[in-house]
N, C-alpha and C positions, 0 to 999 in steps of 0.2 A: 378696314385696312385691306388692301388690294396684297393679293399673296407675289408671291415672290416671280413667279412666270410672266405674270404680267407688268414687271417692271423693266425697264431699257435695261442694255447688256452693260453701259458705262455705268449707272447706277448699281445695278448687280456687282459688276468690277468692286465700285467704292464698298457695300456692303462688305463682300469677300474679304478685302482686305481690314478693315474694320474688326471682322469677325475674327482673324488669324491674329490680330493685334489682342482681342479679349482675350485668346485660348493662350498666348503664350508669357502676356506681361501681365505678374504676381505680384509686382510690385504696387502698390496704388500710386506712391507719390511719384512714379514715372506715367500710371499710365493716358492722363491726359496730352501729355508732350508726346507720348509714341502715337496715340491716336490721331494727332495733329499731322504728324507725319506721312500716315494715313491719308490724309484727306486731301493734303498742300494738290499732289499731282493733279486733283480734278477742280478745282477752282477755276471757274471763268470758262471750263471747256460746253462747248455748245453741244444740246442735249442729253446733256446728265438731267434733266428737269422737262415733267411735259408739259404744255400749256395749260394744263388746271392745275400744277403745280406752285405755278407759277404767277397767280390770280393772287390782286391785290384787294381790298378791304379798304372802301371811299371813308371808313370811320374810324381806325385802326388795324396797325399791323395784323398781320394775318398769320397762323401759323397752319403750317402743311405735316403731317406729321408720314415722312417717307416710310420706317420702318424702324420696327422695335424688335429687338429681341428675341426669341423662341422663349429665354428663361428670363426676360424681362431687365437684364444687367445694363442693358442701352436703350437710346433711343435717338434716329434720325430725323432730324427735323428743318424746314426748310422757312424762315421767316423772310415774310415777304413785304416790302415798307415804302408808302408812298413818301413824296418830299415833306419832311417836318412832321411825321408819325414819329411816335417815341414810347418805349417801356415805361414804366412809372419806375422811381428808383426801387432797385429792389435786392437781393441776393439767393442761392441758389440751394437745392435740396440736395445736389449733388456735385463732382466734378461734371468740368463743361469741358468742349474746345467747341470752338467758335471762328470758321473761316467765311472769307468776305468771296461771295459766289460772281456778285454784279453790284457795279454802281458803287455809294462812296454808304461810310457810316460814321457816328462820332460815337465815342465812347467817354463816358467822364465817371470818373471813380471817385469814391470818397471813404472815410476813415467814421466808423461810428465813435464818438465820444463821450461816456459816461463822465458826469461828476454827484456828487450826493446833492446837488439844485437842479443838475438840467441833464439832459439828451440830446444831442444834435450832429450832427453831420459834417465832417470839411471836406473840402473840397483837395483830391490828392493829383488833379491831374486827368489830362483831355487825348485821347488817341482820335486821331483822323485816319480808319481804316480804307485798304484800299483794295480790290481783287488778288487776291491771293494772300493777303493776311490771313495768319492763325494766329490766333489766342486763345491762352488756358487760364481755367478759373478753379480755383480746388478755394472750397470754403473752409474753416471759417474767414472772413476778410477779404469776400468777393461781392462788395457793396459799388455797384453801378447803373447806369442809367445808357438807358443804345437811342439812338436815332440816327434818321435818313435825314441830311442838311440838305440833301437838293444835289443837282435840280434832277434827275429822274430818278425811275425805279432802285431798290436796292434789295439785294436779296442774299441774306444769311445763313449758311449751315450751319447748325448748331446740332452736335452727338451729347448727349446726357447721360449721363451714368446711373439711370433709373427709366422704369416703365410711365412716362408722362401721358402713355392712353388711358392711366390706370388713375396720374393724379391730376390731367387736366393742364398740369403745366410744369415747369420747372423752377418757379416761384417758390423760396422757402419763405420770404418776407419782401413787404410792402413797406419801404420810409415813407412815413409821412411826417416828416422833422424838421425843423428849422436850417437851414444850410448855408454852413461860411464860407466861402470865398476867398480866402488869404491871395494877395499878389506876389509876383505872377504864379497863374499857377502851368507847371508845364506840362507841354502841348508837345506830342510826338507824333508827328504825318507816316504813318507804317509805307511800306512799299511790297 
């Protein structure tokens, strides 16, 4: 993990603010939307990210991991996705927010569904994100699936509300379920 001198002053900037955002909101079920807040002003601005940042993965997404924490309560991360790369569905260990840095992304969400015969999956709904989308994820009931549709690069900020050097990722679970489809299901193009 590259210390803090040696990161760009925009990045430093995002950290800073990040960091003033952990010290002063107590609240948890605010503080992914105030860290959203946070982040909105640097989306899309050129050089916040340095070229090995920003290095994509011929086989899968890539993840960059910018900077964690001193006492481990965040972690900045930069996912980088070529066209038609995709997360396996999954859901999270922690709060998220998640802004769209470059390029497009899909999001599609779904509902886990116990019965006492089966397990499975519906389908709640597709975001087509766009530069400068933010979105917050507070679990339990942040069961989704990211991909890059094309046609170039796409690359994600994602702040974690846990030390992910510590567990490798921000993965709490892996579906691997049967998944309904109900028509239509809706489709929100972010701006």
């Amino acid at each position: 993990m590259e210390t803090r001198e040696r990161k760009n002053g925009l990045l430093n900037d995002l950290i800073r603010r990040v960091d003033a955002v952990m010290d002063r909101e107590k609240d948890q079920t605010k503080l992914a939307d105030r860290v959203g807040e946070a982040l909105r002003p640097f989306l899309g601005r050129p050089g916040l990210l340095e070229p090995a940042q920003r290095e994509a993965d011929p086989t899968r997404y890539r993840q960059h991991i910018l900077h964690v924490a001193g006492d481990g309560s965040y972690s900045l991360v930069a996912l980088v996705w070529l066209p038609g790369q995709a997360t396996p569905i999954h859901d999270h260990v922690s709060w998220c927010t998640v802004g769209l840095h470059e390029g497009c992304e899909q999001e599609d969400h779904y509902d886990r569904i116990v019965t006492a015969r089966e397990e499975y999956l519906i389908a709640t709904g597709t975001s087509f994100n766009r530069v400068g989308t933010v979105a917050t994820l507070n679990p339990p009931g942040d069961i989704h699936v990211v991909s890059n549709p094309g046609p170039g690069l796409a690359i994600s900020l994602h702040i974690y509300g846990a030390d992910v050097r510590k567990l490798g990722s921000s993965i709490r679970r892996r579906y691997d379920l049967p998944v309904y489809h109900p028509e239509p299901v809706p489709v929100r193009i972010a701006s």
